[in-house]
Kinemage of the C-alpha trace (Angstrom):
@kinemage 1
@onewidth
@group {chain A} dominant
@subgroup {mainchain}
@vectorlist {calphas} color= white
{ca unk a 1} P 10.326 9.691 9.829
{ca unk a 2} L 9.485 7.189 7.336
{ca unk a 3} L 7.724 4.170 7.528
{ca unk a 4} L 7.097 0.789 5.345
{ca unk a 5} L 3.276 -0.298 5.242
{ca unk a 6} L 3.173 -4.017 4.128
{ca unk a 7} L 0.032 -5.338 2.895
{ca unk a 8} L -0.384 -8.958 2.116
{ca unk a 9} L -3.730 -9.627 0.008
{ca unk a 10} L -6.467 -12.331 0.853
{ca unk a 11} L -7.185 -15.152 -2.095
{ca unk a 12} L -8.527 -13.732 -5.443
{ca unk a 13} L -8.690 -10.233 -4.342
{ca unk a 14} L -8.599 -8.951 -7.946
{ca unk a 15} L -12.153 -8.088 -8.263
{ca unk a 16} L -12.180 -6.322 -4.880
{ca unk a 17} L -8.965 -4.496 -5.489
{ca unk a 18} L -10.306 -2.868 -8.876
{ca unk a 19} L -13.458 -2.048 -7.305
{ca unk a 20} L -11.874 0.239 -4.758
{ca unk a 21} L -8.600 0.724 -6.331
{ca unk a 22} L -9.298 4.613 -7.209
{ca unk a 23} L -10.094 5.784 -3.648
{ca unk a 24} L -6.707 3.595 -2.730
{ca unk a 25} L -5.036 5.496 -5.343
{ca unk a 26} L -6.670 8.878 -4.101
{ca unk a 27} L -4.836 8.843 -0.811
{ca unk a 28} L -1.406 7.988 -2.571
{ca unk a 29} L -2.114 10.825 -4.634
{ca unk a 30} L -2.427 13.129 -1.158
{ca unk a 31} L 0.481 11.955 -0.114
{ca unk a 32} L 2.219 12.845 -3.161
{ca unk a 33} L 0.858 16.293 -3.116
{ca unk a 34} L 2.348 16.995 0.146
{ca unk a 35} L 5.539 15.058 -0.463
{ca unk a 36} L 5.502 12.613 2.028
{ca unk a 37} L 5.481 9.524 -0.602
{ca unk a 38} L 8.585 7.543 -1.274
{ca unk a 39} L 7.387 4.710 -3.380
{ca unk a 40} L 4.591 2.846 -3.296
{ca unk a 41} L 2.717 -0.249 -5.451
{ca unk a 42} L 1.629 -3.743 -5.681
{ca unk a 43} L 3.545 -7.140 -5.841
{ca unk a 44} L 2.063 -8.644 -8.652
{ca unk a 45} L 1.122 -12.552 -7.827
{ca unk a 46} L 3.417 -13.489 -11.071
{ca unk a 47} L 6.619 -12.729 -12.528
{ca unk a 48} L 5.362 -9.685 -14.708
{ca unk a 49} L 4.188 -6.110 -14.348
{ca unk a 50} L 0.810 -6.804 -15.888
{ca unk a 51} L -0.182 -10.210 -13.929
{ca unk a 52} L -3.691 -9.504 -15.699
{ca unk a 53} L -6.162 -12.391 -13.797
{ca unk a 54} L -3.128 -13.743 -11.626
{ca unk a 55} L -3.805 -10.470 -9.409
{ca unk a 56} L -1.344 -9.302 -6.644
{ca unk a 57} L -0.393 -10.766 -3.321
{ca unk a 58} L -0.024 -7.609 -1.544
{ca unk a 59} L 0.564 -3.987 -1.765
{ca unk a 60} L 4.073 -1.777 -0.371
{ca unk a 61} L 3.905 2.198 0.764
{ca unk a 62} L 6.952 4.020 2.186
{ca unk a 63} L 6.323 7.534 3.540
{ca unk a 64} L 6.550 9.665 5.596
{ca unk a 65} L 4.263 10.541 9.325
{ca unk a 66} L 4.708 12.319 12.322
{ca unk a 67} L 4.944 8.649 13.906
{ca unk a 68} L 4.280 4.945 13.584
{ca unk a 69} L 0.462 6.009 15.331
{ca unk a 70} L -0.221 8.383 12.444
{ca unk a 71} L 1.483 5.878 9.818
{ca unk a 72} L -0.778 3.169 11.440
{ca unk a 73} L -3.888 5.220 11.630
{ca unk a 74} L -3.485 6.316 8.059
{ca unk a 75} L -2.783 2.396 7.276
{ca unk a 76} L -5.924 1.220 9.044
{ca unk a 77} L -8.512 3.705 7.085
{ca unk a 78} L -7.109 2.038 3.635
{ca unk a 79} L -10.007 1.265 1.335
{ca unk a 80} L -8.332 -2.101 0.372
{ca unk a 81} L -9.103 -2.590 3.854
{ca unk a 82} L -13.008 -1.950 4.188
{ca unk a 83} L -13.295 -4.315 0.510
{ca unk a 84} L -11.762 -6.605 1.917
{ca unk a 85} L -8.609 -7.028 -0.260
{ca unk a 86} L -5.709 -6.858 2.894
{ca unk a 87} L -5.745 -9.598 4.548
{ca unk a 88} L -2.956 -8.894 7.063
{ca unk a 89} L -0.974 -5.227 6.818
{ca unk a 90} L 2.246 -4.070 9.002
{ca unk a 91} L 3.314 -1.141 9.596
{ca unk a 92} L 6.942 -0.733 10.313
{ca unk a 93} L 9.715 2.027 10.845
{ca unk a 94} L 12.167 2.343 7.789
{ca unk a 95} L 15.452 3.777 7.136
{ca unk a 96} L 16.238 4.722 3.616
{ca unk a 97} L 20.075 4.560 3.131
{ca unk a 98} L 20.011 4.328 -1.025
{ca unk a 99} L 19.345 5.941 -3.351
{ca unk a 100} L 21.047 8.972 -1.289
């Protein structure tokens, strides 16, 4: 099944986000590889792709686990997580209905 991990970011977590970012962008990568990832990224803290020192305000991942334990256990090991950068995350079932 697939489920939505939503990450919403503490104040100014720019600098901690880069520090760790490769490791966060390791375990998207596994997921990948074993094509369980649906989509996954940042929501930029301004209205542009590149919000440069404006930073993000959280993060999005939809894939797929065995169940909402395994989707929250992966969630909890994050990297963001142990830097410091999520300030609250949920993890939540999620039905994708489009694109088919």
């Amino acid at each position: 099944m697939l489920y939505a991990i939503i990450s919403e970011d503490v104040a100014d977590s720019l600098e901690n986000r880069l520090s760790v970012r490769p490791a966060h962008l390791k375990r998207l990568q596994e997921l990948q590889d074993a094509g369980r990832l649906v989509l996954a990224g940042p929501h930029p803290s301004i209205d542009s792709d590149n919000p440069g020192a404006a930073g993000f305000t959280g993060s999005l991942v939809v894939a797929e686990f065995d169940s909402l334990t395994d989707a929250q256990q992966w969630a909890d090991v994050d990297p963001y997580i142990d830097a410091g950068v999520y300030a609250k995350v949920t993890v939540k079932p999620f039905k994708k209905v489009f694109p088919q």
